[in-house]
C-alpha positions in Angstrom: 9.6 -35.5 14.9 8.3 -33.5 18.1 8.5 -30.5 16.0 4.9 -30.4 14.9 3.3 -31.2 18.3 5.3 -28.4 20.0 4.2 -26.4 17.3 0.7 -27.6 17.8 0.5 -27.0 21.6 2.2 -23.9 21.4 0.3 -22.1 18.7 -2.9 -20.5 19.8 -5.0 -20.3 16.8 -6.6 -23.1 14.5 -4.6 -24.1 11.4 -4.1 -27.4 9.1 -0.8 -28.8 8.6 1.2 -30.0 5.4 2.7 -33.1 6.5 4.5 -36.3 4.9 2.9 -38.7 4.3 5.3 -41.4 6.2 4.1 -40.2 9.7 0.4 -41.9 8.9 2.0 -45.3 8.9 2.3 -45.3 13.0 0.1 -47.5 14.4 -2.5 -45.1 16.3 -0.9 -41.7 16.1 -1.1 -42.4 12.0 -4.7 -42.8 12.4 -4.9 -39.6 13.9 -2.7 -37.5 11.8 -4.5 -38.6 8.9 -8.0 -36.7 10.3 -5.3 -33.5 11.0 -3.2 -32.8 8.2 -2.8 -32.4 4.6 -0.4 -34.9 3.4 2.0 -35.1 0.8 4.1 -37.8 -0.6 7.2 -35.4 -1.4 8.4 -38.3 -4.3 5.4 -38.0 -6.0 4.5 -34.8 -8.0 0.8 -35.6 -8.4 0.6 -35.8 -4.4 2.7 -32.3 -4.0 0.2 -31.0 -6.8 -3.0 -31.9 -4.8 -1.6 -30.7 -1.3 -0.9 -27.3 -2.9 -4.7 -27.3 -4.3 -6.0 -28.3 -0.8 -3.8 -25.9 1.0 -5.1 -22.9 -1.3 -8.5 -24.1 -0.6 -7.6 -24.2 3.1 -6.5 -20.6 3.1 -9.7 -19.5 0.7 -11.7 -20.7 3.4 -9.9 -18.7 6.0 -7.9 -21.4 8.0 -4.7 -20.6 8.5 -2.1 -23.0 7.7 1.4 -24.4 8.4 4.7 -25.4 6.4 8.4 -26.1 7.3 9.8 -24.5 4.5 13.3 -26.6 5.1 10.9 -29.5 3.9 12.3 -32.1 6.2 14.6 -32.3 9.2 17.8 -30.6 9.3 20.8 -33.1 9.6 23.2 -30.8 8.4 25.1 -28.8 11.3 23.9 -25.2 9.2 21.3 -23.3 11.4 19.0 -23.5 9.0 18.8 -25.5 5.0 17.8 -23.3 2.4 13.4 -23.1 2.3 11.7 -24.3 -0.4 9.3 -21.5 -2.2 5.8 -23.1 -2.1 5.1 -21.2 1.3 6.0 -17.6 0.2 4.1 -18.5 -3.2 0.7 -19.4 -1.5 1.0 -16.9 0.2 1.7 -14.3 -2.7 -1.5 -15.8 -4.5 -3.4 -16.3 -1.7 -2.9 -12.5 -0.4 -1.9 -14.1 2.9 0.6 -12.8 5.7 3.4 -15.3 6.4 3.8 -15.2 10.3 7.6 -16.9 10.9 8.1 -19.1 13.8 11.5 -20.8 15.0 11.9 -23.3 17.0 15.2 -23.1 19.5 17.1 -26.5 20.5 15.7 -28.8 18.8 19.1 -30.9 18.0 20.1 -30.6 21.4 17.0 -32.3 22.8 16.6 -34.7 20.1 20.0 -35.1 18.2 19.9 -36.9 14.9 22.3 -39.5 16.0 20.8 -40.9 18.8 17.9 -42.9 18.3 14.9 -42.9 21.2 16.6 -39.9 22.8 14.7 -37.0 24.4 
């Protein structure tokens, strides 16, 4: 879950987020993410319908803006899952340059297994 806020810190321009929708339920923080990101409930097509309109909007506008294309957490020991295509189709109709980012170590300072572990 640190993912986004090392993104966030590390990332020198201004973009908006897709995120799930889950992370609003923490007390606080949820609060905050809310006011930050474009959320999604990934079970429900309506929601995944509307974040793709307010992404497109967000990129009209010229705010750039940021997906994991894996869609969730890897658990699986491959380096990478296979992406989703909503990123590189937004971009496509949007006329937008897809700038890739990785993020190294990730399972080694926060493994899957081990709960509260950093």
């Amino acid at each position: 879950y640190l993912d986004a806020p090392a993104v966030i810190l590390s990332t020198p321009s201004i973009f908006k987020p897709l995120g799930k929708i889950e992370m609003a339920k923490f007390p606080v923080f949820g609060w905050i993410y809310k006011k930050m990101v474009i959320m999604v409930d990934r079970r429900d097509k309506e929601s995944r319908a509307a974040s793709v309109t307010a992404l497109k909007a967000e990129l009209n506008a010229g705010m750039s803006i940021l997906l994991f294309p894996e869609g969730t957490m890897n658990t699986s020991e491959l380096m990478l899952k296979d992406f989703y295509d909503g990123a590189f189709k937004l971009a496509v109709d949007a006329k937008k340059d897809i700038i890739p980012t990785i993020i190294i170590g990730t399972k080694k300072a926060m493994p899957i297994e081990k709960t509260f572990y950093l």
